[in-house]
Phi, psi and omega in degrees: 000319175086157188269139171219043150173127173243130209249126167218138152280168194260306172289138167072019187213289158266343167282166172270201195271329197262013174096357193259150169305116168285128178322298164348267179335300173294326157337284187298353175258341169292317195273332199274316187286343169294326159311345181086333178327180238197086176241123235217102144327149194200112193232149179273338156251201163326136174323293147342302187278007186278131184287139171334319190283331184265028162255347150275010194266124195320331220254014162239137186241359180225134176240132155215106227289201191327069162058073158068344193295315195239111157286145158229196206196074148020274191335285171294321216035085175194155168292145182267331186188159185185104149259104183233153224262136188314164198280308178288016173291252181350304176295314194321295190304289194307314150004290211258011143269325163324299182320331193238359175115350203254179163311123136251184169197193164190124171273151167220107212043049151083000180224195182215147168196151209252142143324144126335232229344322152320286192304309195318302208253010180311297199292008159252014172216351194250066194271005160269125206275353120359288191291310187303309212286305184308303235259329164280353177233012199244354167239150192262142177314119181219167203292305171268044184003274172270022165272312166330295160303347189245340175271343165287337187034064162212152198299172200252137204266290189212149191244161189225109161250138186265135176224171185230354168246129106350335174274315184302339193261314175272356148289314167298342163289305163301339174284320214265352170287322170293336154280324168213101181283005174250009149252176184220132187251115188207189195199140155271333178225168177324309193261017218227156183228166152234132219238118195231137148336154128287358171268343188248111152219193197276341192276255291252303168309331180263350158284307168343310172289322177308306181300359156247357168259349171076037183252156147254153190304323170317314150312356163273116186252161165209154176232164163187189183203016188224174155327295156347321183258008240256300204291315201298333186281318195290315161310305203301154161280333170233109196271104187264097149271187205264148175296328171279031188266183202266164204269334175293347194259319159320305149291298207278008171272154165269343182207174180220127162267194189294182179290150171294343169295015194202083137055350210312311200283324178296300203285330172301289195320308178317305211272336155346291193231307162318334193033073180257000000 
């Protein structure tokens, strides 16, 4: 049957650790797409934070953004698909990281934004300077979060909360499903927690896009390397992590390549799609 659409996430998977593109990755993604494939970013963030050079490579017209909450669709510019989390759900919550200290953000309509004090104090909960740059230029600063939010009234694609105790971040993984069982809680870097519909993941989004391009999951390769991508690795037919993903994403593969530091996403499409 053959592959007709490759899904990769971008941190810790198609970037290398300083955030740069391996030349490589784009080759296999040039070729692949020459090949008639389908090639799709599949990112926890914004369209926006997607790096340039790959929103400049001609042949991808579908993304899918904030851990699935928004498909877009380059071309039309319009959505394909959008689970997003109701506003008052979303203040409840942020209510009740007031209550404990932390740190937050959110997207909304494709952008992010931070309280000042917050956006002010990023670089003590934000320690990979990759990610601290994104997170200053990809939010817009505003007084209040959730006065904002309440004065736009409109739902929320994903909220993010940042911690700097490491214990406290593995107790709220466990506490916050049970306080809102209509989310979904996963994570991309060490210190972050990420917050969705439950309706919204990265496997829900890219099946919603299969389902208007007429591919089937079997027909799907995808990569990733964090909790985030765990349902979307499960979807694919052929499901990659990365050697450096985390061991839940590792059991849940059909194969593991080299790292993202070696290019890892170029050698699954070789071996994949490519038959090198």
């Amino acid at each position: 049957m053959g592959i007709k659409l490759i899904a990769f996430d971008l941190d810790g998977t198609f970037l290398d650790p300083k955030k740069n593109i391996p030349p490589d990755n784009i080759r296999a993604l040039e070729e692949a797409a020459a090949k008639g494939v389908v090639i799709v970013p599949a990112t926890g963030r914004i369209v926006g934070g997607v790096p340039q050079q790959i929103r400049e490579l001609p042949f991808i017209r579908y993304y899918v953004t904030a851990n699935g909450a928004f498909v877009y669709d380059a071309l039309e510019d319009k959505a394909v698909a959008r689970a997003e989390i109701p506003l008052e759900d979303a203040l409840s919550l942020l209510r009740y990281e007031d209550s404990l200290g932390i740190s937050y953000d959110c997207y909304q309509d494709g952008w992010g934004y931070m309280s000042a004090g917050m956006y002010d104090r990023a670089g003590e909960y934000v320690t990979d300077p990759g990610i601290l740059k994104l997170v200053l230029t990809l939010r817009t600063r505003v007084p209040e979060l959730k006065e904002y939010l309440r004065q736009k009234g409109e739902s929320v694609q994903k909220l993010q909360l940042y911690f700097t105790d490491m214990q406290e971040r593995a107790r709220q993984f466990e506490t916050l499903p049970g306080m809102f069982p209509d989310m979904a809680f996963t994570t991309s870097v060490p210190f972050n927690i990420e917050i969705n519909s439950s309706a919204a993941t990265k496997g829900q989004g890219l099946a919603a896009l299969c389902r208007r391009l007429d591919i089937k999951p079997e027909e799907v390769l995808a990569f990733g390397d964090d909790r985030n991508d765990a349902d979307m690795i499960r979807f694919a037919g052929v499901g990659v992590a990365m050697e450096n993903a985390i061991e839940e994403l590792r059991a849940a593969a059909d194969w593991v390549t080299v790292s993202n530091a070696e290019a890892g996403v170029a050698r699954g499409i070789e071996r994949f799609v490519l038959g090198e």
